[in-house]
C-alpha positions in Angstrom: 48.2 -4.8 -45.9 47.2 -4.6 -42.3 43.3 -5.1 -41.7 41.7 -2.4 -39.0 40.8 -3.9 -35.3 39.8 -2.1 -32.1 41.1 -3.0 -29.1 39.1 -3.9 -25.8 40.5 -3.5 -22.5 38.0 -4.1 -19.5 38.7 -4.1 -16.0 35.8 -5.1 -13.4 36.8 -2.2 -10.9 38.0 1.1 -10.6 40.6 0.4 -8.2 41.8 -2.3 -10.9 41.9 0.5 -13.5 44.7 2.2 -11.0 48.1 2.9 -11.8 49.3 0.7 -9.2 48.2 -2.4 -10.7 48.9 -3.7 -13.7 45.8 -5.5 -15.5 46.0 -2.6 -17.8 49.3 -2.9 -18.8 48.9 -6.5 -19.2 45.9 -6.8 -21.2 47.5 -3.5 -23.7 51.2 -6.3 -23.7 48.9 -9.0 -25.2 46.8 -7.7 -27.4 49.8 -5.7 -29.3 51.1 -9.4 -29.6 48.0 -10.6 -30.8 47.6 -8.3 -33.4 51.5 -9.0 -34.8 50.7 -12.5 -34.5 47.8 -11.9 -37.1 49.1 -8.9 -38.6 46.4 -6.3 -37.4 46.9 -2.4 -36.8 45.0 -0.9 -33.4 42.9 1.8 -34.9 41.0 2.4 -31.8 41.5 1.4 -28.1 38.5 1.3 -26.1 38.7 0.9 -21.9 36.2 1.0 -19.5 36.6 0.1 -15.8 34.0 -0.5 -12.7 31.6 -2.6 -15.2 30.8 -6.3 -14.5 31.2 -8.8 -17.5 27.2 -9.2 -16.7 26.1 -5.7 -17.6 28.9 -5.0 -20.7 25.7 -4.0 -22.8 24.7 -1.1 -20.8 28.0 0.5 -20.9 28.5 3.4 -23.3 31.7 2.1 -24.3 29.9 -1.2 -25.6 27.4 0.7 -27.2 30.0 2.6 -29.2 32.0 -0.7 -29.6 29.0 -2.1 -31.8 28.7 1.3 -33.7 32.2 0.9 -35.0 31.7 -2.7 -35.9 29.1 -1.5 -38.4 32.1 0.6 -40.2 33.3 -1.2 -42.9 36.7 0.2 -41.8 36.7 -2.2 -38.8 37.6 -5.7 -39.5 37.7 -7.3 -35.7 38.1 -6.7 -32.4 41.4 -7.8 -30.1 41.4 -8.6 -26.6 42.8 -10.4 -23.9 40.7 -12.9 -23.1 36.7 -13.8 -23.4 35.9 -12.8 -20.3 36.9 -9.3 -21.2 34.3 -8.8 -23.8 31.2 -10.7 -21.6 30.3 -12.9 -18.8 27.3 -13.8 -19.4 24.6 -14.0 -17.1 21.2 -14.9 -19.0 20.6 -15.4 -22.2 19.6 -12.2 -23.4 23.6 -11.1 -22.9 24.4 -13.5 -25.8 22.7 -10.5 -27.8 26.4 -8.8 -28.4 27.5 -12.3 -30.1 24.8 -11.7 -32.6 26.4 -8.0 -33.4 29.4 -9.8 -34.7 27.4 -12.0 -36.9 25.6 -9.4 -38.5 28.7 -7.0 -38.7 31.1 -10.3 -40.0 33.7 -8.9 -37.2 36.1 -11.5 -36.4 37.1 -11.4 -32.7 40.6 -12.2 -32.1 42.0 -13.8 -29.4 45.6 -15.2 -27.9 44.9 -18.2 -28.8 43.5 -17.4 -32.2 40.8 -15.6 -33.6 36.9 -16.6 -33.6 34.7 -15.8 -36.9 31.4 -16.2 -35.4 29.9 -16.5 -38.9 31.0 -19.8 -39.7 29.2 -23.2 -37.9 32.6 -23.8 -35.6 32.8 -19.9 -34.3 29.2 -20.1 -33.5 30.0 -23.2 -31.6 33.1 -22.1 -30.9 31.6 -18.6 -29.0 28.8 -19.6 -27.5 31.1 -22.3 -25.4 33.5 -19.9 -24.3 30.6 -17.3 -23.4 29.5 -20.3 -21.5 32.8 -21.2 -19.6 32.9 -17.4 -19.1 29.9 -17.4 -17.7 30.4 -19.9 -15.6 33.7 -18.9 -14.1 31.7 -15.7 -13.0 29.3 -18.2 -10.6 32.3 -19.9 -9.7 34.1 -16.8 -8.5 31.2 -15.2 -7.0 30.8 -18.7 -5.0 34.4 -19.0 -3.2 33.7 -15.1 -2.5 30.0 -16.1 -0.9 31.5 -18.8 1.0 34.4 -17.5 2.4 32.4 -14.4 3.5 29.9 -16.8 5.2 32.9 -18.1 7.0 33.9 -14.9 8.5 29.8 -13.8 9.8 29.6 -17.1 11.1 32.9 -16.4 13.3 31.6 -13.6 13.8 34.3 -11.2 12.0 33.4 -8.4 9.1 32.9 -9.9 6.2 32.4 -6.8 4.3 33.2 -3.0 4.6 32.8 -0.6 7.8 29.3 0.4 5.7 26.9 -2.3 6.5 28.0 -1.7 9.9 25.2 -0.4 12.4 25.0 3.0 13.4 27.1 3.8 16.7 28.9 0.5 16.0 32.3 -0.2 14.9 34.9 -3.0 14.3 38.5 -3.3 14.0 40.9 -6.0 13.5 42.4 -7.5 16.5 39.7 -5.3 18.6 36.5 -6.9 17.2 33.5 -5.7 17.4 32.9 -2.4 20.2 29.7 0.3 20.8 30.9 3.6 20.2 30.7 6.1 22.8 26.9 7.9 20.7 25.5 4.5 21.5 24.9 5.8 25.0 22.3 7.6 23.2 20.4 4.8 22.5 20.8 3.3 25.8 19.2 5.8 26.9 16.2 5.9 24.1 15.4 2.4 25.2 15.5 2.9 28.8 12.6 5.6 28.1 10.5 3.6 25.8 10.8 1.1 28.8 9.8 3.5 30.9 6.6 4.7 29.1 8.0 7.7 26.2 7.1 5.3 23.2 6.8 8.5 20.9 9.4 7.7 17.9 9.7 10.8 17.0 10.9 12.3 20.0 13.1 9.3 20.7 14.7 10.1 17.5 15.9 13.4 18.3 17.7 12.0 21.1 19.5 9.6 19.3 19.7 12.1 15.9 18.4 9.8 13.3 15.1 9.7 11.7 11.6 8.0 13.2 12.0 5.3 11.3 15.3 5.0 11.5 14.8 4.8 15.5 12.2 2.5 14.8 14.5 -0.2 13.1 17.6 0.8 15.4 15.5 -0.5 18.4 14.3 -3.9 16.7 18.3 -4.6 16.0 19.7 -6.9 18.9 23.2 -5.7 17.9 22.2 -4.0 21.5 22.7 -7.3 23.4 25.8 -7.8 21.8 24.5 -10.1 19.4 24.8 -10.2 15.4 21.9 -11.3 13.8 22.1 -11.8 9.8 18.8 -12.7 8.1 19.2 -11.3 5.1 21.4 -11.9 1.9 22.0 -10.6 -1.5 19.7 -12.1 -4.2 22.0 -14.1 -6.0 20.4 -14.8 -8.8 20.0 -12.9 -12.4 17.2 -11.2 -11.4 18.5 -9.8 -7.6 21.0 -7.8 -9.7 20.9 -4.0 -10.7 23.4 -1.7 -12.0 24.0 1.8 -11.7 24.1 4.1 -15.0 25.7 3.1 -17.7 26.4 -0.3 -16.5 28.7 0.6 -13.5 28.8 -1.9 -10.5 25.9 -1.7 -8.7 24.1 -4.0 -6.2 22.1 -6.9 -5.4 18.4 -6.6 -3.9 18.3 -8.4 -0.1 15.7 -11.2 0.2 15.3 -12.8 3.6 17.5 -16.0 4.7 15.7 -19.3 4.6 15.9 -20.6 8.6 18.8 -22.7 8.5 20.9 -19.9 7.0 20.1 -17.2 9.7 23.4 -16.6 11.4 23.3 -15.5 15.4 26.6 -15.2 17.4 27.7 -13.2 20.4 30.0 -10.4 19.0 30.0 -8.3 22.0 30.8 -10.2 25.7 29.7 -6.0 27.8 26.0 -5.9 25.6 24.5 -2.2 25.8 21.2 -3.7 27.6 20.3 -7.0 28.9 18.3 -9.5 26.7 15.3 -9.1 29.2 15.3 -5.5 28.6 15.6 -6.5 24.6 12.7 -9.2 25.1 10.3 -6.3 27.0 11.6 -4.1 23.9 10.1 -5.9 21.3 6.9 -7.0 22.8 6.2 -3.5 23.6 6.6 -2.6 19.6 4.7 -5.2 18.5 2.0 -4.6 20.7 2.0 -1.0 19.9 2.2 -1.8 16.1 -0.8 -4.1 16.6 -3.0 -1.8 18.0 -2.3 1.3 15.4 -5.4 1.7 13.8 -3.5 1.7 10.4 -2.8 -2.4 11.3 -6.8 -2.6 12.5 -8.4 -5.0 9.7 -11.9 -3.3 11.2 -10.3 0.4 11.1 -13.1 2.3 8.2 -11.1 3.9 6.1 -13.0 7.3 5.0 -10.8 9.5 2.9 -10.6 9.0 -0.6 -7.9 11.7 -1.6 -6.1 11.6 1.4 -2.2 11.9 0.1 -2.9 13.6 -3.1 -4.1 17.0 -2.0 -1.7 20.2 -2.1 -2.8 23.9 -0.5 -3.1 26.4 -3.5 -2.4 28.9 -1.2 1.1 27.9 0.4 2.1 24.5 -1.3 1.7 22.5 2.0 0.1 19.1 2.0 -3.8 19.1 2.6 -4.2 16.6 6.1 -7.4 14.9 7.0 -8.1 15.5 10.5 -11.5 14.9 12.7 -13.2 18.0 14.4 -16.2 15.8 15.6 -16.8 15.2 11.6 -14.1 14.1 9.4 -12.1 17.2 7.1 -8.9 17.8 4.8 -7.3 20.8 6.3 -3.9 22.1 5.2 -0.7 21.6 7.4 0.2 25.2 7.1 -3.4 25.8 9.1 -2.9 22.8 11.5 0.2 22.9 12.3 2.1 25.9 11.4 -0.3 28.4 11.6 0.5 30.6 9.0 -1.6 29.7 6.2 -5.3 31.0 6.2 -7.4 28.5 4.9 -10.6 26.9 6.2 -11.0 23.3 7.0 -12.9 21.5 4.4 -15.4 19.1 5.1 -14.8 15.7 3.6 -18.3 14.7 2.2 -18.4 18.1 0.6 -14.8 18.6 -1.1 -15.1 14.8 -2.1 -18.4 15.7 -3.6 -16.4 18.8 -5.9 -13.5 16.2 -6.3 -15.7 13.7 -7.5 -17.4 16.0 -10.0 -13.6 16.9 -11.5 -12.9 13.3 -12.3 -16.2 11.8 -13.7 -17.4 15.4 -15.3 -14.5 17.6 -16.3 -11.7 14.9 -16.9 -14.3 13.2 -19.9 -15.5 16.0 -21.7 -13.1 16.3 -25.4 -13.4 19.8 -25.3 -11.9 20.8 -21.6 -9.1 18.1 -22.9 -8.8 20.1 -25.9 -8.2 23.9 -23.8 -5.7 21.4 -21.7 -3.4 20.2 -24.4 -3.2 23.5 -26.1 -2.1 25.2 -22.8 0.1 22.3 -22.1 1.6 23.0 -25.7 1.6 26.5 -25.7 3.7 26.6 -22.5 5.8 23.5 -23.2 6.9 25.6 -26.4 7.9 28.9 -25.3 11.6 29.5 -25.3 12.0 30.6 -21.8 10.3 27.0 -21.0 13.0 25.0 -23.6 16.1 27.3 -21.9 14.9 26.6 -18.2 14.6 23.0 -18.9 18.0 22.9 -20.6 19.4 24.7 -17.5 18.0 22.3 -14.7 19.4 19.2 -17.4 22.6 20.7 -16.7 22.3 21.0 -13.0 21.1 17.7 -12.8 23.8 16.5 -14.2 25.9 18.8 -12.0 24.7 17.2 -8.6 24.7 13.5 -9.7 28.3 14.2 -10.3 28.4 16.4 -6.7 26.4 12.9 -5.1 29.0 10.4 -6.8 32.2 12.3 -5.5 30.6 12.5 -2.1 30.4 8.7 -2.2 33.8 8.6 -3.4 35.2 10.6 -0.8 33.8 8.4 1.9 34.9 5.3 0.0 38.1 7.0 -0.1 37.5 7.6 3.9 38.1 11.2 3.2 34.6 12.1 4.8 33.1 9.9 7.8 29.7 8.2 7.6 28.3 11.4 9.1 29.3 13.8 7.0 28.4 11.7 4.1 25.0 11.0 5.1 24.5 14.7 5.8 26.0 15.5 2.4 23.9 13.2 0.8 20.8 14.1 2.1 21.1 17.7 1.0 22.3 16.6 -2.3 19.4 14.4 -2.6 16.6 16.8 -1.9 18.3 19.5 -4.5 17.9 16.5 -7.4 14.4 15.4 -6.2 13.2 19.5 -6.6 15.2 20.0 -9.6 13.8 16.7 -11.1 10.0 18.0 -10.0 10.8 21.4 -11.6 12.1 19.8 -14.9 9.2 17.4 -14.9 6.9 20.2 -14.9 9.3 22.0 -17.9 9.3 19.1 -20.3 7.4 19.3 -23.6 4.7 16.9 -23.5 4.2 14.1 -25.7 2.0 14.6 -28.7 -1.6 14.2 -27.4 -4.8 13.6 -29.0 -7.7 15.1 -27.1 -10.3 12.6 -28.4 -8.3 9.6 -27.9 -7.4 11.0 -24.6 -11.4 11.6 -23.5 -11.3 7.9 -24.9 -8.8 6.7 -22.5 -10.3 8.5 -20.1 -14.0 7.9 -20.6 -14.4 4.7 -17.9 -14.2 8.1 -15.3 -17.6 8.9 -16.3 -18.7 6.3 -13.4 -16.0 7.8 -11.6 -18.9 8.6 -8.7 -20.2 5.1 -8.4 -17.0 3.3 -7.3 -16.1 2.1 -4.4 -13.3 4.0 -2.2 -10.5 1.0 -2.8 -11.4 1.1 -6.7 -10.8 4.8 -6.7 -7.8 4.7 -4.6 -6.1 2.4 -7.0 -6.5 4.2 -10.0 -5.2 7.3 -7.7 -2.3 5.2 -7.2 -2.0 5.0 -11.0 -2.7 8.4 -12.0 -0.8 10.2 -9.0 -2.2 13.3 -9.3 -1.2 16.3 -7.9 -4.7 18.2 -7.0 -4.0 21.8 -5.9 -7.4 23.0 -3.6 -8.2 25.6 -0.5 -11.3 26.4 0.4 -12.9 24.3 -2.1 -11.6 26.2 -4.9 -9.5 23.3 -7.3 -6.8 25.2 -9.1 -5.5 22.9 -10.8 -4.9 18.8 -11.3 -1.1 17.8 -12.6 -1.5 14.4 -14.2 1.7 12.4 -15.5 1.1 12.5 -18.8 2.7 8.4 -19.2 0.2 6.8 -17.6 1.4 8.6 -16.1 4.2 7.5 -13.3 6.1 4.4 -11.7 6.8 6.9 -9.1 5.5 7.0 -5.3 3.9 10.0 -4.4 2.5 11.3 -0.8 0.2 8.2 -0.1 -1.5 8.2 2.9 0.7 10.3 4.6 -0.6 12.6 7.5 -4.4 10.4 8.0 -5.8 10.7 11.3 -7.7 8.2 13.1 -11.2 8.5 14.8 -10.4 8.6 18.2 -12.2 5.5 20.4 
């Protein structure tokens, strides 16, 4: 009788997984000879493309792998070739070995089967995990040095994306300006020339402030390529998308020796003088913000955290011969009514919410039942299901948009403009289902508990206050000294950035 296996077929990328290649194929020819070699039936075929042999154990199809080895239907698992179940990158991917120990799946091979709960498949395993392993460093080498070899003679090494904006390169052609990068020619002849307002430089050029800021520090301009940065190589530089999908490698900064510099482009946009004058104008001009001032007193305490009750814009601090938070919508736009608040005195109120209001077990206690109350209402449970679904529906949107410029359907243009819209429909959809989520089950006294150090919330210093705003990120909603409400993250409450700092003034000199 023919014992049960499933069959494992990995590819590393999706164009691999095409129909014009035949690593599918292949893999499917050998394991059907495996399995009449050793007289096993293919109950299941599992295949899963665009996953590295480093990240197999994020991967869905893994995890569903290791819920049919607990069936006592399943007796093994075919495939190929090691390197097609893991390449292991640290020690904490050996984990899926230890599934087949405590399952007793036997994981056959071409060249015979491996029963990792004997001594010599332990052995056995581990070594050709090992080798797998290592082949993976090996390949990843060659593929580092040979694209080394190419910046170095100052070719692409990788794909038209890690090219710099208004910059292109073609084979045969090398490396040319496009005919936009007149725009920033003309950007940097009028910082030269006095106009060092980013902002307004950036509409020129149609690209953010701070993406004019690091566009005028690039010396791609004198028709040089600079490279000093690389991928972090090591366990620890990589991160995967969902699921365990390729993903990327974090860029650390080249150690001196490694920094490449060669002339790319003989007819340079400006002259190396004009670069030189360039970047001694931004670094004096960084030097003397007051944000890089070490004797700069810092005086707002909530600055970043502060939200207009009234019309939702952020609360700025500005000076008015005394320092107050005023709202943006008053500032700036005009079309919000509320009064600037002094700092001393909505600090004082602020102050009063955190070391008063925020320790007392009973105003806790009216906070978790509202919470609750809300959190449990059916419209609340349908309206979260709903923006699940559409955020589902526009990560699906974002990753077809990527494909369709990796596909060079859409230009870098139209995917960055894509993208951007894309993005800020997930980031409000993700606030809104933040705010729709049931909240953990709470304990008003052991919250008051975890909150009781606030009670000397008054005595600390501003840096000791700002880090535990850091922590909490709060969203404080306030006009005209009037607090409507404080939205804490409820896990200690978020690993995510919030509007820090953003919109301070200086004291003028």
């Amino acid at each position: 009788m023919k014992r049960n296996v499933v069959e494992l077929i990995r590819v590393s990328t999706k164009e691999q997984a095409g129909g014009d290649h035949a690593s599918i194929p292949a893999q499917v020819s050998a394991n059907q000879r495996t399995a009449a070699q050793h007289g096993l039936a293919i109950t299941r075929s599992i295949q899963y493309s665009d996953v590295s042999g480093a990240s197999v154990l994020a991967a869905p199809e893994i995890q569903e792998l290791i819920r049919l080895m607990h069936s006592p239907d399943i007796h093994g698992v075919v495939t190929r070739e090691f390197s097609r179940l893991m390449r292991p990158e640290n020690l904490s991917d050996y984990a899926l070995l230890q599934e087949f120990v405590d399952t007793g799946t036997v994981l056959y091979l071409p060249d015979g089967p491996i029963d990792f709960r004997n001594k010599q498949g332990r052995f056995l395993g581990t070594i050709r995990a090992a080798i797998a392993g290592m082949e993976r460093e090996e390949i990843l080498e060659r593929v580092w040095t040979a694209k080394e070899e190419k910046r170095r003679r100052g070719e692409l090494a990788q794909s038209q994306i890690v090219l710099p904006r208004f910059v292109g390169y073609e084979k045969g052609k090398g490396w040319f300006y496009k005919p936009e990068a007149e725009r920033v020619r003309q950007a940097i002849r009028m910082f030269l020339a006095g106009e060092q307002n980013y902002s307004k430089l950036a509409e020129i050029v149609g690209v953010t402030p701070r993406g004019m800021h690091v566009m005028l520090r690039n010396p791609i301009w004198t028709g040089v390529r600079v490279i000093d940065k690389k991928r972090d190589k090591s366990a620890a530089g990589r991160y995967t998308r969902p699921n365990g999908r390729q993903g990327d490698r974090r860029k650390i900064a080249r150690s001196p020796d490694e920094i490449i510099r060669v002339k790319v482009i003989e007819e340079p946009l400006i002259s190396e003088a004009e670069f030189r004058a360039l970047q001694q104008i931004m670094d004096l001009k960084q030097k003397r913000h007051w944000r890089s001032q070490s004797n700069y007193e810092h005086r707002f305490t909530y600055s970043g955290h502060l939200t207009c009750s009234r019309c939702g814009n952020l609360v700025h601090t500005a000076l008015a011969r005394r320092d107050y938070y005023a709202c943006k919508g008053r500032r700036m736009a005009h079309t919000c009514n509320t009064r600037y608040m002094a700092r001393e005195r909505l600090e004082g109120v602020l102050d009063g919410l955190f070391s008063e209001r925020l320790t007392t077990p009973s105003f806790l206690k009216r906070c978790v039942d509202e919470l609750t109350n809300r959190s449990e209402g059916k419209e609340t449970v349908v309206k979260a299901e709903r923006l699940t679904s559409e955020l589902a529906s526009l990560r699906r949107k974002r990753n077809r948009v990527i494909e369709s410029f990796l596909d060079e359907v859409l230009s870098r243009e139209e995917r960055d403009e894509r993208l951007a819209s894309i993005d800020r429909d997930i980031q409000i959809a993700q606030e809104m289902l933040d705010q729709e989520r049931p909240p953990a089950q709470l304990d008003p006294k052991l919250l008051a508990e975890a909150l009781s150090p606030l009670a000397e919330w008054r005595y600390w210093s501003r840096e000791q206050k700002r880090n535990l705003l850091a922590t909490l990120v709060p969203d404080i909603r306030v006009a005209d000294y009037e607090i409507q409400s404080l939205g804490l993250s409820l896990t200690i409450f978020s690993n995510e950035d919030t509007r820090r700092d953003r919109g301070s003034s200086p004291r003028p000199a």
